[in-house]
Backbone as CSV, one residue per row, in Angstrom:
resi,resn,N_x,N_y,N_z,CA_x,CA_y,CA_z,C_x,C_y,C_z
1,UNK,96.139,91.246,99.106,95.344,90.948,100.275,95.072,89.444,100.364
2,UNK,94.625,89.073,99.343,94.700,87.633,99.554,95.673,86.680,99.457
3,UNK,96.765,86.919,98.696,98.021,86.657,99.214,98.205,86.329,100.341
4,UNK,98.224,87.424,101.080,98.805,87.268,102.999,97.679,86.845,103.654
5,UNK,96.454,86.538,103.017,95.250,85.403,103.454,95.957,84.054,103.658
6,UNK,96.157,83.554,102.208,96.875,82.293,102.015,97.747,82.246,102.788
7,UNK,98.730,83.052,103.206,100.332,83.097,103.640,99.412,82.733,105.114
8,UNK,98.659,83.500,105.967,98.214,83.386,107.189,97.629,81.511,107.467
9,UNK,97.268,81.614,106.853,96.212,80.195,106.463,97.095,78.604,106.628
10,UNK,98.441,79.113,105.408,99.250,78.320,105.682,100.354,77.725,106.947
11,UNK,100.227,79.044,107.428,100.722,79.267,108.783,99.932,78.652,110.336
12,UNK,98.582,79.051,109.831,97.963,78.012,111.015,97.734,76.944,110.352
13,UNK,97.705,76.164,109.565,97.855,74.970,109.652,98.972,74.488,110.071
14,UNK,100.245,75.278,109.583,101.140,74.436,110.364,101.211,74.396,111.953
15,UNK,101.175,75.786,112.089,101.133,75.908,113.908,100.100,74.573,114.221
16,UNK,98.622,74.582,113.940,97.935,73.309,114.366,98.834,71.453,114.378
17,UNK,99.161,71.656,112.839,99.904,69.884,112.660,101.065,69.788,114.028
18,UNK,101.887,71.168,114.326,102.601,71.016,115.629,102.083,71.391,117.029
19,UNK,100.459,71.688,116.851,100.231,71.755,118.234,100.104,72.860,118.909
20,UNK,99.929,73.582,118.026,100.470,75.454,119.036,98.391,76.045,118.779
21,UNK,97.826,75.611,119.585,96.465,76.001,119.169,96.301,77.257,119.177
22,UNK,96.599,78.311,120.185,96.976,79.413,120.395,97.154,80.512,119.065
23,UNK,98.518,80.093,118.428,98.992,80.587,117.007,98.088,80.074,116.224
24,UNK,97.557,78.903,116.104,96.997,78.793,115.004,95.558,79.555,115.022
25,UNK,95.333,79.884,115.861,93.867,80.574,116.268,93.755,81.458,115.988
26,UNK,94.742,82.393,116.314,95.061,83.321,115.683,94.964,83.813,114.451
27,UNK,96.321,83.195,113.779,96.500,82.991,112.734,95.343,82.799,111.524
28,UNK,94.382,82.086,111.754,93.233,81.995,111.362,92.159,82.773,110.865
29,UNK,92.184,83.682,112.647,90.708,84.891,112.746,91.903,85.788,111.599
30,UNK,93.179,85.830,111.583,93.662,87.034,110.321,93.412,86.573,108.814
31,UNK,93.809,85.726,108.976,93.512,84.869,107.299,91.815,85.477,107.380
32,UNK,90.821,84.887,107.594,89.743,85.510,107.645,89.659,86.720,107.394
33,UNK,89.843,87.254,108.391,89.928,88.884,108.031,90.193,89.539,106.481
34,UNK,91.581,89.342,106.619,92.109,89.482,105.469,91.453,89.209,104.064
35,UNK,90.773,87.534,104.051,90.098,87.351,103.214,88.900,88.277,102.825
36,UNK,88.322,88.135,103.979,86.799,88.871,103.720,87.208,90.143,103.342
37,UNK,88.472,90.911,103.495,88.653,92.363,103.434,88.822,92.582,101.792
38,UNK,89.927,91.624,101.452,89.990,91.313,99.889,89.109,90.970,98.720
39,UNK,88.083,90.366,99.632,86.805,90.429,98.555,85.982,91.381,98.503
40,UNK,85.876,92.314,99.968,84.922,93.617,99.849,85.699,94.248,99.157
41,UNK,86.711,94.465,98.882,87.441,95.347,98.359,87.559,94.787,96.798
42,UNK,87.361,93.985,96.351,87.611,93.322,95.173,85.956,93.250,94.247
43,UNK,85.349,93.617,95.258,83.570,93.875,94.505,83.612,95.638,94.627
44,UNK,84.181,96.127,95.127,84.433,97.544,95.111,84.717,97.976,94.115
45,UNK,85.358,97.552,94.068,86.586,98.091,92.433,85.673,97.707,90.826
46,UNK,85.532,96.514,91.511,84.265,96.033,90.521,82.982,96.620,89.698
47,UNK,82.832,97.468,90.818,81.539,98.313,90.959,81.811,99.696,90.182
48,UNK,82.972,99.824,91.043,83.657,101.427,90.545,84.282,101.478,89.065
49,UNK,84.710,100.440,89.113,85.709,100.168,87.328,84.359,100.248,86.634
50,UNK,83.191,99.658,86.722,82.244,99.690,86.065,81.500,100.968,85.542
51,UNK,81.757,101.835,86.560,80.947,103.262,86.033,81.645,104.108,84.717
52,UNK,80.754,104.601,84.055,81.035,105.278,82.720,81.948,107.041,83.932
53,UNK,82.725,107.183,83.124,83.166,108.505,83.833,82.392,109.939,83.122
């Protein structure tokens, strides 16, 4: 998940350095997404790995 954060991220920056505000805007609100999704999900597991079974 955060992988294809970075991958998104890297992508609007480039779209921005050439100008495409549009794509990079985009591109952006997903990186976001993505991010924030990878960390709820990454305190999840956290939580859950933690319990005695």
């Amino acid at each position: 998940m955060l992988y294809w954060a970075a991958v998104f991220l890297i992508i609007a920056i480039v779209a921005a350095v050439f100008g495409f505000v549009g794509i990079a805007g985009l591109a952006s609100h997903i990186a976001w997404i993505l991010f924030v999704v990878g960390i709820v999900l990454a305190v999840i597991f956290m939580i859950v790995g933690r319990r005695p079974l």
